[in-house]
N, C-alpha and C positions, 0 to 999 in steps of 0.2 A: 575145180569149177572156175569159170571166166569170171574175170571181176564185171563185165559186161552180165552177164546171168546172172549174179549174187545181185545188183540193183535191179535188174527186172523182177525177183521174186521176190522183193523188199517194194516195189509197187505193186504185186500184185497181189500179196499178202494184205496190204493197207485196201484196197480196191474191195476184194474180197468181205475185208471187215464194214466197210460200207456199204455193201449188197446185203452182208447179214446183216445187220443194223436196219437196214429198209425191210426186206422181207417179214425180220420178225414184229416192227411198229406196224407194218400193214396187216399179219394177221392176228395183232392185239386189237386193233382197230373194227378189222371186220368182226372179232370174235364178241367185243363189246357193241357191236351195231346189232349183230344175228341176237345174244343175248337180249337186250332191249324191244328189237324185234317181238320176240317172242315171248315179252312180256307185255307189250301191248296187246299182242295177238291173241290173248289168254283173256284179259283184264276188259276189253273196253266188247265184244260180242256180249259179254254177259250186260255189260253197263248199256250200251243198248238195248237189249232186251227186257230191262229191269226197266227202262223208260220209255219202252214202246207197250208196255204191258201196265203202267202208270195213268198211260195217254189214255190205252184203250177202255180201260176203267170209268178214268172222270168222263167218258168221251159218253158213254154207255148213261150211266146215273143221270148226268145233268141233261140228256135227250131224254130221257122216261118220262120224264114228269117238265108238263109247263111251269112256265113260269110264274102264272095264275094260281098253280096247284090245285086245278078243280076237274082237270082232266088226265088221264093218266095215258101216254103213247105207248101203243104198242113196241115191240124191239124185235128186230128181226133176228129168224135163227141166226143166220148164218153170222153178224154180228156177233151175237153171242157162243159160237164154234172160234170165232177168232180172237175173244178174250182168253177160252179154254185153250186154242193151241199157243198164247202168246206166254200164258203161265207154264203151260207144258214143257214149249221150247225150251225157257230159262229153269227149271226143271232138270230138264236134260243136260246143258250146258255146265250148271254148277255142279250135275254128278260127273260131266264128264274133266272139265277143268280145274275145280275146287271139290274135293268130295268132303273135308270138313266142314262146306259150309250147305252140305246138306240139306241139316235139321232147318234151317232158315229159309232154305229153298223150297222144304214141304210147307211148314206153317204159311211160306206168299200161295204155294198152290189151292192148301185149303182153304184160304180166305176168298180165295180166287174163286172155286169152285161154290163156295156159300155164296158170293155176288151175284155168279152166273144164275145159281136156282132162286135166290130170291128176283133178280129180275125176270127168269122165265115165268116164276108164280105170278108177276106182277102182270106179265104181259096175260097170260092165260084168265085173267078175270077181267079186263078191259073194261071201259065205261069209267060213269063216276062213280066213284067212292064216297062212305061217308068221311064225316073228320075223323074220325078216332080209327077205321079204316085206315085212311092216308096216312096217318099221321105214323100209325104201327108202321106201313110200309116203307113210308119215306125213314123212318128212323133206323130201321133195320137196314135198309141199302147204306145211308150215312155212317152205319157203325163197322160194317162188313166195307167200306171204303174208308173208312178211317184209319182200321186196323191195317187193311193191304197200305196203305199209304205210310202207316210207320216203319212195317215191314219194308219195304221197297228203299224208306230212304235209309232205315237201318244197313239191308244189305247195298246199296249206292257208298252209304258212308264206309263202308267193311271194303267195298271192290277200289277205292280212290283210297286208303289206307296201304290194299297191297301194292296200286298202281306209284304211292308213291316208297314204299318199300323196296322195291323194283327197282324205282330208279336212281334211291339211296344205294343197291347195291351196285351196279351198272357204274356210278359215280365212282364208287369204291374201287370196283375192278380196272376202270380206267384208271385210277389214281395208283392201284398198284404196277398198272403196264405203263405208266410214264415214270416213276419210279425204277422201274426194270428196265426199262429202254435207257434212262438217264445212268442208270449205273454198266449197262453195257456199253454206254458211249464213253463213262469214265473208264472202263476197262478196256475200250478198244482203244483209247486213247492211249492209254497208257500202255500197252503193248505195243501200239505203234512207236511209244518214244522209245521205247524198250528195245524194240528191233531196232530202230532206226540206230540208236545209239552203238546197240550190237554192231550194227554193219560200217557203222563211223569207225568205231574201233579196230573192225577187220580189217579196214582202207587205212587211218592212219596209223597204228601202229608199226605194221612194216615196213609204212613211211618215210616214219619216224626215228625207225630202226636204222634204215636205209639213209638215213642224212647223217644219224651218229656215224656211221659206219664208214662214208664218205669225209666227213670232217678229219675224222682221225687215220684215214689214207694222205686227205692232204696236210698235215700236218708229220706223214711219215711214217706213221706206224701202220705197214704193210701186211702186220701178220692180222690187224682187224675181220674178222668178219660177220656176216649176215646170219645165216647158220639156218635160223627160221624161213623154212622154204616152203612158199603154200604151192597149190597149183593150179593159180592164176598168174595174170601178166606181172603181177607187185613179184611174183615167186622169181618167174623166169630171169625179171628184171635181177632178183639177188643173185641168182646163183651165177648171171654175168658177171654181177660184181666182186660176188666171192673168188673167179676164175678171174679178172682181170686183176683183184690186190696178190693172187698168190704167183699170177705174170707179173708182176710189177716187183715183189718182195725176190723172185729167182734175179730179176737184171738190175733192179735199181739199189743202191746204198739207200739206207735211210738217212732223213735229216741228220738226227743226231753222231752219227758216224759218218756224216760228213763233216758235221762239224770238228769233231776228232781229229780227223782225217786235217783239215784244213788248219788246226790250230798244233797239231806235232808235226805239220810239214816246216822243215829246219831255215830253211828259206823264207825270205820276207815275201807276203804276199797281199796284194790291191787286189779289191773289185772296182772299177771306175764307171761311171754312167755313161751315157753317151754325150752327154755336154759336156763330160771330161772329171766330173765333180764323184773324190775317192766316195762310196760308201759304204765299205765295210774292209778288215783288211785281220792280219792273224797274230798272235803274240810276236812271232820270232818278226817280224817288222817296226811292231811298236818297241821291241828290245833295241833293235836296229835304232829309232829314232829318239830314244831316252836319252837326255842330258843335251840334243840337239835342237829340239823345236819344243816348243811349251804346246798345251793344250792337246786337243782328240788331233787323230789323223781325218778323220771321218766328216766330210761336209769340207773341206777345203777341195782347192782345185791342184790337179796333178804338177802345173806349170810352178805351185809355189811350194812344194816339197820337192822338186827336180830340175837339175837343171845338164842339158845336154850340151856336151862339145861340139862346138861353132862348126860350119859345114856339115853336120849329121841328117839326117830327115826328122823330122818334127815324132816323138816319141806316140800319140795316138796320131797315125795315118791310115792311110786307106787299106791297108796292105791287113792281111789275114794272121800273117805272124813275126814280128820281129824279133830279131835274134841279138844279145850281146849289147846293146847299145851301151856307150859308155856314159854314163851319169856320173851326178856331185848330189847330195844331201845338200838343201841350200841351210846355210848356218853360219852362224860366227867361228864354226871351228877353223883351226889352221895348222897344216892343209885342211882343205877341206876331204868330207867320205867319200872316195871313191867307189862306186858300184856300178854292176852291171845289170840293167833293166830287159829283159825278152817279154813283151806284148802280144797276145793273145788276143783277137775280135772273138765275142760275142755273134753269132749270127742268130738270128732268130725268123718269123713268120715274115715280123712288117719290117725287116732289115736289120741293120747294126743296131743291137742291145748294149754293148759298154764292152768292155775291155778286163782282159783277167795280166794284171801285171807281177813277173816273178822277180823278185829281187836278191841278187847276191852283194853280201860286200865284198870290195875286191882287196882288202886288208888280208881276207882271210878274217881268224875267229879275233879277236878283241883279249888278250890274255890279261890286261889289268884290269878289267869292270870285274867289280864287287857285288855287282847287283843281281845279279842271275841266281835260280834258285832249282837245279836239277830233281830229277825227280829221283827216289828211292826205292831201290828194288826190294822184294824178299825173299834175301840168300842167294846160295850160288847157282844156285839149280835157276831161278828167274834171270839173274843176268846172264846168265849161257843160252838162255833163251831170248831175251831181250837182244843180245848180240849176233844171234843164229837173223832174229829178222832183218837188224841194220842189213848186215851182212848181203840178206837176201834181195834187196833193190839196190846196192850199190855200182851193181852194175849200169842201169840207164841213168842213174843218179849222176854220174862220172866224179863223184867226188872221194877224199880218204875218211875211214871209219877207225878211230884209236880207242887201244885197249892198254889203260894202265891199274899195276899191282902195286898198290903202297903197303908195304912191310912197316908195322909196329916193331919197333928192337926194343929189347928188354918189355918185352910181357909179362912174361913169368915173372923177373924181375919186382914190376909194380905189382903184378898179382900178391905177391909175397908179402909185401909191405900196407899196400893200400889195403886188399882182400879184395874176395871175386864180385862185391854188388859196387864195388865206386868204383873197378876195373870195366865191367860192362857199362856203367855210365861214363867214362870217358871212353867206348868206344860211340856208342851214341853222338857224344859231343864230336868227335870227330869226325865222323859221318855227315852231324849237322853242318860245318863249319866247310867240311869240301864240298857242299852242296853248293853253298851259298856263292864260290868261287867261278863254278861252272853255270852254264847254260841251262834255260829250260829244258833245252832239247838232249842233254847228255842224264846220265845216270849211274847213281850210286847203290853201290851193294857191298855186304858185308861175306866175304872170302871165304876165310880163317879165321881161328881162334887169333890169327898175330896179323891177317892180312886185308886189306878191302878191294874190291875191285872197282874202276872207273869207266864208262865207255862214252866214248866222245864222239858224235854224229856229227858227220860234215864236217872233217878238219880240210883244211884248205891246200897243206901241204905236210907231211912227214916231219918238217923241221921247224914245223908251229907245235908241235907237241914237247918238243923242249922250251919252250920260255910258260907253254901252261905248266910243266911239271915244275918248273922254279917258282912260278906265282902258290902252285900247291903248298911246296916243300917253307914257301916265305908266311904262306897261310898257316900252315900244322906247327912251326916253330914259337908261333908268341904261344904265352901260357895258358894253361886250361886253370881255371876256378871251378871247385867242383866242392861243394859242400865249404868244410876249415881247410882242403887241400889245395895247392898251387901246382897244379903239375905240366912240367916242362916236355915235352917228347923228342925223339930222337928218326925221325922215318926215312923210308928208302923206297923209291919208287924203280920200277922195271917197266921199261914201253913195249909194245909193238905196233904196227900199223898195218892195217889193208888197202889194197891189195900186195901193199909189196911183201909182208909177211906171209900172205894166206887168206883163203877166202872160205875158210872153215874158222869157226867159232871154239871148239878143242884144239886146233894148230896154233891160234889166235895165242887164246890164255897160255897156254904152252912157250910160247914164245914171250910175254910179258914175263911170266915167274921166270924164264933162265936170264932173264935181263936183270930181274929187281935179281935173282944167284951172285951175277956179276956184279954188280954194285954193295952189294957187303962183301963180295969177295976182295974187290977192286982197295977199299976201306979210304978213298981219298974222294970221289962223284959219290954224289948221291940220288942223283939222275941218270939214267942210261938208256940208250934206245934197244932193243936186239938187233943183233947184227947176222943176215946170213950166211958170214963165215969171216970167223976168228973169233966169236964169242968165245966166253968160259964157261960151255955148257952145250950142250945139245938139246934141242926140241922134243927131238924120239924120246930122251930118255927122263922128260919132265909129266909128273900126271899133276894134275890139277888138285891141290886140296880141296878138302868137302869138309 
C-alpha cells in the first residue's frame, strides 16, 4: 500500500470516529427527548382533566345556591352531562394510561356521580326551601364536593409524583448517555493516538532503519543492508538502497581496507590540501621522517618538510601528474635525504581537492635503523604466501623484492644441552630481535626446525641486501639472555632476489636455501647472495623445508 493511502485511511478512520461520536450523541439526545416526550404526554392529559373536572364541580355547587341562601337556582342538564363526561373522560384516561390507579379513578367517579344526583335532586324541587331542608342539602353537596376535592388532589398529588419520577429517570438516562458518549470520546481518542502512533511507527521506523543503514554505507561498511521492504515508496526507496550498497560493495574498497591498503604501501605517502597544508600521510613516511623532524607530519605545510632542486617547477603545480622530482627531507642531517617525490592532483566537482604525494628515498632501504618493527608471519606455508603476493605486484611496482634463509648451526647441538622448551624460546627471541632490524613493511617467519625465513619488500637494488644481511648477522651475534642461560649463536644466511632470481615464490626460496648450502659449505662468508651460475648447488634440485 502507498504511504500516500496508509495517511488517507488514518484520516479517515479519525473522521469516521467523529461521525460515530455525533450520530450516537444525537440519537441519545433524541431518544431522551421522545422519552420525556412521552411522559408528559401520559402525565399532564390526565392532570388536566383532574382540574377541569375540579373546576366544573366548584363551578356547579357554588351557582346552585345564592348567596343569600334563601333561594335555590335551578342547574341545567346539560351542565350537569358535562360534569358526568368530565369524570368519565379522566375515567377513561387513567384506565387507559395508569391502570393501577384505577381504584382512585372509580372512587373521583363515584363522588362525581353522587354530586351530579344530588344537584339534579336539588334542581327538581326548585323554590324555597326550609332551613333544615337547605341546610340537609347544601351539606350533602359540601360533603360530596369535599370528598371529590380530596380525591382530585390526592390523584393531582400521585400524577406530579410520576410526572416528577419521569423526569428523575429522563435525568438518569441522560446522565448515562453522556457518560457513554464521554467514554466513547475517551475510547475514540484513544484509538486515534493508537493508530496514529501505529502509523508514526510505520513511517519512521523504516526511516529510521534507512539512515542506520546509510550512516554505516558512509562510514564503509558496504555489506549494510535494509532487508525490511514494505510496499510503499519508504519500501522502493530500500530496496534502491539495498541495490546501490551491494553496486558500491562489487566496485568500491571499503574504508578500512583502504586504510590497510594505504598503511602496507612500502612507500612514503602525503595527502596535501589544496592550500598545500599535509593532512594525513602513512607509516612507511613517518618511518622515512623519524630522527629527522620533531613533532606530526600532519598540519605543516609541504614547503617545510621539502625541499626541491633549484630550476625544478614548483612541487604542487598545476599539472595532473608529476613524475620523479628530486627532493631533500629539510633537516639538520648531512647530506641531507635524498628522495623522489611523484604528485598526483586530486580533481573533484568544484576543482582541484589537494594532492596525493608518493615518496621514495633515494638511498634506497636504510640498513642501520634499529627502529623498525616487521611483521611476523605463521610458518612456512604464510610466508610463501605473503611472498607469492609481493611477488604478484612487483611488476608495476618496478622495484626488487628479497628473500633471505638464516640457518641456526648447531641446533641439535643446543637442543642437547639447553633441552627443547628454552630451544624454542630462543627461537622466539630470534625472531623477535630480526624483527626489530627490519622494516614494517618486510616479514618474518619461522622455516625450519634450524631455519627462518625473511622477505623484504621494496629493496632498492640486489646489492642492498648484503649490508642488511650483515646488519642481521651484527644483530643475531650479541648474546641471548634467556632465563640463567647466556647464549651466544652462530647463523648463516642465503639470499636471493626478484626479478633477477625468479618471479615465482617456490624458484624464490629455492634459490635463498642453495645460497644459505653455499655459505656453510663455503665455511669462510656467512652471507651470500645466489648466483645464476657457478653456485654450489642447483635450484632444481633444492625443495623447500616444511
Amino acid at each position: 500500500m502507498r504511504l500516500r493511502n496508509k495517511i488517507m485511511i488514518g484520516y479517515l478512520a479519525m473522521a469516521l470516529l467523529l461521525v460515530a461520536m455525533g450520530v450516537l450523541g444525537l440519537a441519545a439526545m433524541k431518544s431522551i427527548q421522545s422519552e420525556f416526550g412521552s411522559a408528559v404526554g401520559r402525565t399532564y392529559p390526565v392532570i388536566d382533566s383532574l382540574q377541569h373536572l375540579r373546576l366544573q364541580a366548584n363551578h356547579l355547587v357554588m351557582g346552585v345556591f345564592e348567596p343569600s341562601l334563601t333561594a335555590i337556582v335551578p342547574v341545567p342538564a346539560d351542565r350537569l352531562e358535562e360534569l358526568q363526561d368530565a369524570a368519565n373522560q379522566y375515567h377513561a384516561l387513567v384506565r387507559r394510561m395508569f391502570p393501577e390507579e384505577r381504584e382512585l379513578a372509580g372512587r373521583i367517579r363515584l363522588e362525581s356521580e353522587a354530586l351530579v344526583a344530588d344537584l339534579r335532586a336539588v334542581s327538581a324541587l326548585r323554590g324555597a326551601l326550609g332551613g333544615d331542608e337547605r341546610r340537609r342539602l347544601i351539606g350533602n353537596c359540601e360533603r360530596h364536593l369535599a370528598v371529590l376535592e380530596g380525591l382530585i388532589e390526592q390523584a393531582l398529588a400521585g400524577e406530579h409524583a410520576e410526572l416528577v419520577r419521569h423526569r428523575q429517570e429522563v435525568l438518569n438516562h441522560a446522565t448515562r448517555a453522556q457518560l457513554a458518549l464521554a467514554a466513547l470520546g475517551v475510547g475514540a481518542v484513544v484509538t486515534a493516538l493508537l493508530g496514529a502512533l501505529w502509523l508514526t511507527r510505520r513511517i519512521t521506523r523504516p526511516v529510521e532503519r534507512l539512515r542506520k543503514v546509510t550512516e554505516e554505507i558512509g562510514r564503509g561498511k558496504f555489506d549494510a543492508r535494509v532487508e525490511d521492504h514494505g510496499d510503499d515508496e519508504i519500501g522502493v526507496l530500500a530496496r534502491s538502497l539495498d541495490h546501490m550498497s551491494s553496486e558500491l560493495a562489487e566496485t568500491v574498497v571499503s574504508r578500512d581496507d583502504l586504510e590497510a591498503v594505504i598503511d602496507a604501501i612500502s612507500d612514503g605517502l602525503l595527502v596535501v590540501s589544496p592550500g598545500g597544508v599535509i593532512e594525513r600521510t602513512n607509516s612507511a613516511m613517518r618511518m622515512m621522517c623519524q630522527g629527522l623532524l620533531e613533532g606530526p607530519l600532519a598540519g605543516r605545510r609541504v614547503e617545510e618538510l621539502f625541499e626541491c632542486d633549484d630550476g625544478r617547477p614548483r612541487l604542487l603545480g598545476g599539472h595532473f601528474l608529476q613524475e620523479g622530482l628530486e627532493c631533500a627531507i629539510r633537516s639538520n642531517e648531512d647530506p641531507p635525504r635524498r628522495i623522489s617525490v611523484t604528485a598526483t592532483m586530486i580533481r573533484g566537482v568544484g576543482g582541484n581537492r589537494g594532492w596525493v604525494l608518493l615518496v621514495r628515498d633515494r638511498r634506497g632501504r636504510n640498513p642501520a635503523t634499529r627502529n623498525g618493527h616487521a611483521r611476523q608471519l605463521d610458518g612456512p606455508e604464510a610466508a610463501a604466501a605473503h611472498l607469492a603476493t609481493r611477488l604478484s605486484v612487483l611488476e608495476w611496482r618496478g622495484r626488487n623484492v628479497g628473500v633471505m634463509v638464516i640457518g641456526l648451526d648447531r641446533r641439535k647441538g643446543l637442543e642437547q644441552v639447553l633441552g627443547q622448551q628454552v630451544c624454542d624460546g630462543l627461537v622466539a627471541r630470534i625472531i623477535e630481535r630480526t624483527r626489530t632490524v627490519l622494516r614494517p613493511d618486510d616479514a618474518v617467519a619461522k622455516w625450519s626446525d634450524e631455519s627462518l625465513t625473511v622477505v623484504l619488500e621494496d629493496v632498492a637494488s640486489p646489492a642492498d641486501m648484503t649490508s642488511i644481511g650483515d646488519t642481521l648477522l651484527a644483530a643475531l651475534d650479541e648474546p641471548f639472555v634467556i632465563g640463567a642461560h647466556k647464549v651466544s649463536l652462530s647463523v648463516s644466511i642465503g639470499m636471493a632476489c626478484a626479478p633477477r632470481h625468479g618471479l615465482r615464490s617456490e624458484s624464490l626460496l629455492a634459490c635463498a636455501e642453495t645460497a644459505l648450502r653455499c655459505v656453510r659449505a663455503d665455511g669462510i662468508r656467512r652471507c651470500m647472495m645466489y648466483a645464476e651460475a657457478g653456485g654450489r648447488g642447483s635450484a632444481s634440485r633444492v625443495r623447500p623445508a616444511r
